[in-house]
C-alpha positions as CSV (number, residue, x, y, z in Angstrom):
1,X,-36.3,59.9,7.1
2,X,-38.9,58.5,9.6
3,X,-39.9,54.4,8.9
4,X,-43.5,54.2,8.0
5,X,-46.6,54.6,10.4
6,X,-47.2,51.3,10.2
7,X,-43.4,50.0,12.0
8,X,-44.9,51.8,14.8
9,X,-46.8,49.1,16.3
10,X,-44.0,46.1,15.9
11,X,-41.6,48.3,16.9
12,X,-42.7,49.1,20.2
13,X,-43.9,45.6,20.2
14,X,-40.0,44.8,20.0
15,X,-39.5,47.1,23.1
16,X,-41.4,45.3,24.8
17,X,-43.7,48.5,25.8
18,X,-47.5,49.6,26.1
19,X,-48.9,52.2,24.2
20,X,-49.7,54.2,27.4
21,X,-45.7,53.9,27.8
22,X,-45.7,55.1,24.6
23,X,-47.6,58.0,24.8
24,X,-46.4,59.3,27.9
25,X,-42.4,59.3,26.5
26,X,-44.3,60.7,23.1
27,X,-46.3,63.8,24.8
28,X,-49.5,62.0,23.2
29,X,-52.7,60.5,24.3
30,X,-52.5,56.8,24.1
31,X,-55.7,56.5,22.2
32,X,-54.2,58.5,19.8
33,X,-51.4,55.7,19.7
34,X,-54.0,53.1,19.2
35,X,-55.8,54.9,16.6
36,X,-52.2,55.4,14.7
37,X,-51.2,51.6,15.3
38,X,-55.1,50.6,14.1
39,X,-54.5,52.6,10.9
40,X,-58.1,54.8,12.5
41,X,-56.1,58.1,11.8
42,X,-53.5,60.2,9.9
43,X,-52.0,61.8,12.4
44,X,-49.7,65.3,11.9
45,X,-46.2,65.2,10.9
46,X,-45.2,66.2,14.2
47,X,-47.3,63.9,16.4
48,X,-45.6,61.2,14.3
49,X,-42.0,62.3,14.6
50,X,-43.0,62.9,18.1
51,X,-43.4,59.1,18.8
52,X,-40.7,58.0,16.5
53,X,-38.3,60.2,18.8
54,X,-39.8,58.0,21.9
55,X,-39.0,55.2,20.6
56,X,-35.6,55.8,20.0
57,X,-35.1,57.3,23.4
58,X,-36.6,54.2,24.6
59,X,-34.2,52.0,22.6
60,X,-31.1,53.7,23.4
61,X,-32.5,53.6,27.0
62,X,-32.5,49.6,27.0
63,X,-29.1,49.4,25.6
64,X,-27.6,51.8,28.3
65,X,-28.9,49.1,30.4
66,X,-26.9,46.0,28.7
67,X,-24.6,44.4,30.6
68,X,-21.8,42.1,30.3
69,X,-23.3,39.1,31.8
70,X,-26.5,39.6,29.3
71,X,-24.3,39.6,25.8
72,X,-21.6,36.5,26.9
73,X,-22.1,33.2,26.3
74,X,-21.3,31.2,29.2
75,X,-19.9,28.5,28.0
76,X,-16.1,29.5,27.6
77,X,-14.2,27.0,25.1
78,X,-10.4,27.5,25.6
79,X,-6.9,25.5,24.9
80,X,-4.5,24.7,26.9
81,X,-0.3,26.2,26.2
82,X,0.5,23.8,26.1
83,X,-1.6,22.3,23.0
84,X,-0.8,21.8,19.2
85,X,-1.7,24.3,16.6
86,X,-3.2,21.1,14.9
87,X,-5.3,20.7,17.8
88,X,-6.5,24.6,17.6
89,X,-7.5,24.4,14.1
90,X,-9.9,21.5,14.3
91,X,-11.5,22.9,17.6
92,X,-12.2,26.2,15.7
93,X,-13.7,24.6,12.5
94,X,-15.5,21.9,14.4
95,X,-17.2,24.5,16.6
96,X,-17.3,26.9,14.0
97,X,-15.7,29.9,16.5
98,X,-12.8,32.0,14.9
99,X,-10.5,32.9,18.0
100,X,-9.9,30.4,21.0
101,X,-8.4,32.3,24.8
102,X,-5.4,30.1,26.0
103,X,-6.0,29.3,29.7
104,X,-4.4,27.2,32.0
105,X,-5.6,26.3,35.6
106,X,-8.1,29.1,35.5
107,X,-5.8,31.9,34.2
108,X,-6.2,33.9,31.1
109,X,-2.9,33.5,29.2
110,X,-2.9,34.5,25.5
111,X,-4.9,34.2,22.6
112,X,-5.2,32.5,19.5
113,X,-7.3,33.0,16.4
114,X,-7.6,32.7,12.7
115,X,-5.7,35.3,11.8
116,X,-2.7,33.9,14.2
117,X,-2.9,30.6,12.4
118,X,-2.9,32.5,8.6
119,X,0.1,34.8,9.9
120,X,1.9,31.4,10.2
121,X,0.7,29.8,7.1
122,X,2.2,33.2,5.7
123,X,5.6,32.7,7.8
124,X,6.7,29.0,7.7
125,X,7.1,27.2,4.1
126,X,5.6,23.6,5.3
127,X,2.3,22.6,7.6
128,X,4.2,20.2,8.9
129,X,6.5,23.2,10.9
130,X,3.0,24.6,11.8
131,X,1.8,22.0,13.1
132,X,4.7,20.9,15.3
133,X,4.4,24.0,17.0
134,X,2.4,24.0,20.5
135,X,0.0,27.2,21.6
136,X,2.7,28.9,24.3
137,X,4.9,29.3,20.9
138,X,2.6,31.5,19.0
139,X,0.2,32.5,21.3
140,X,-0.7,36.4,21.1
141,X,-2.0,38.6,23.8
142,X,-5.0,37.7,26.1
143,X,-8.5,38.8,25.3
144,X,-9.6,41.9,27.7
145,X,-10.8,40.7,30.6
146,X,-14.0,42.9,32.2
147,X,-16.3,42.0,34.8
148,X,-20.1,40.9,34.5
149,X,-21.4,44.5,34.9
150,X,-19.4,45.8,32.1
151,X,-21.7,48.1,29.7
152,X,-22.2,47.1,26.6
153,X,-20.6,50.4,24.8
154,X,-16.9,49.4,27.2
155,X,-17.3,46.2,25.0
156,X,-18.2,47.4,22.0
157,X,-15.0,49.9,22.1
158,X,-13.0,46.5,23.0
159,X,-14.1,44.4,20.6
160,X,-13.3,47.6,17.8
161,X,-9.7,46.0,18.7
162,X,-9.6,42.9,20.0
163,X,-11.7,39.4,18.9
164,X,-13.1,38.5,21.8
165,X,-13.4,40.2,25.5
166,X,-13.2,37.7,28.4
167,X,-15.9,37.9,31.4
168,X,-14.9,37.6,34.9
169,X,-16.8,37.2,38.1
170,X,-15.6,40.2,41.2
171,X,-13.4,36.9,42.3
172,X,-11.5,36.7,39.4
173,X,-13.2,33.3,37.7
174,X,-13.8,33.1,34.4
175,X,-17.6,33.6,33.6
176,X,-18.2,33.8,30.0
177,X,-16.9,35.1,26.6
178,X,-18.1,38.0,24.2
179,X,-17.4,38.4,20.6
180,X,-18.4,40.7,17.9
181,X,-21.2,38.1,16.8
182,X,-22.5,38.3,20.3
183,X,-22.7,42.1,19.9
184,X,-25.4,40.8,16.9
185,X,-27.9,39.6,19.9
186,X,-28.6,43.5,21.2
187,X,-30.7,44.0,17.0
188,X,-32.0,40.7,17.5
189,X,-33.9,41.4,20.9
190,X,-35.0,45.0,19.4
């Protein structure tokens, strides 16, 4: 089912196209976009199918062409191995984040999250042997690590798995972080 003839204006708005753009990727005449976007005609079934199929080619076009480095946020919050579960906790409810990559001098060590702190909830009978517990003692596996050019359907296939994928620059440093909330930002921009 095609979205109404009326989308067609804000959605290509959204793509950040012209209606001569338009037209061309449609096989139309861009006064016949701008007639169809100023509500001047009805235009055939086909015409109209014709630029709703443009601007889906146009879409999946821009999102080929998304990149690691434009998903990630930069600013990579991590926790040391040698930190307290305790410590973990508040950090991910005062910052409102759900999974935390344990680093240490600039290497990717483990990972911790949520679901590692529940498992132990689930595991130990008092918060107090939780608690006592440091981040090298119940860390899991690191986050995938990919570079900065990294396309955004690698990522996606990551994060199916995994909470979080890690950014690196070609020298190995630690550029930014991705998680499936960042994956929200591609239907934001559209």
């Amino acid at each position: 089912m095609l979205p109404s003839i009326e989308d067609i204006k804000k959605l290509r708005k959204k793509l950040g196209i012209s209606q001569s753009e338009l037209a061309k990727k449609a096989g139309v005449s861009q006064s016949l976009i701008a007639r169809i976007e100023s509500g001047k005609v009805d235009p055939s079934y086909s015409k109209i199918r014709k630029v709703f199929n443009a601007l889906e080619l146009v879409k999946k076009e821009i999102s080929k062409n998304i990149r690691a480095e434009d998903l990630m946020t930069t600013e990579v919050i991590s926790i040391s191995p040698d930190d307290s579960i305790e410590n973990a906790a508040k950090l991910m409810m005062e910052l409102k984040i759900s999974q935390l990559p344990v680093i240490d001098k600039g290497k990717v060590l483990g990972s911790i999250s949520e679901k590692t702190i529940s498992a132990l909830i689930q595991k130990f009978e008092t918060t107090e042997q939780i608690l006592e517990k440091r981040i090298k003692d119940v860390m899991e596996e690191p986050f995938p690590i990919v570079p900065r050019s990294c396309s955004i359907s690698v990522i996606s296939m990551l994060l199916e798995d995994n909470q979080a994928v890690i950014v690196s620059d070609k020298w190995g440093k630690i550029t930014g972080i991705i998680t499936k909330a960042d994956l929200l930002k591609v239907l934001q921009r559209r």
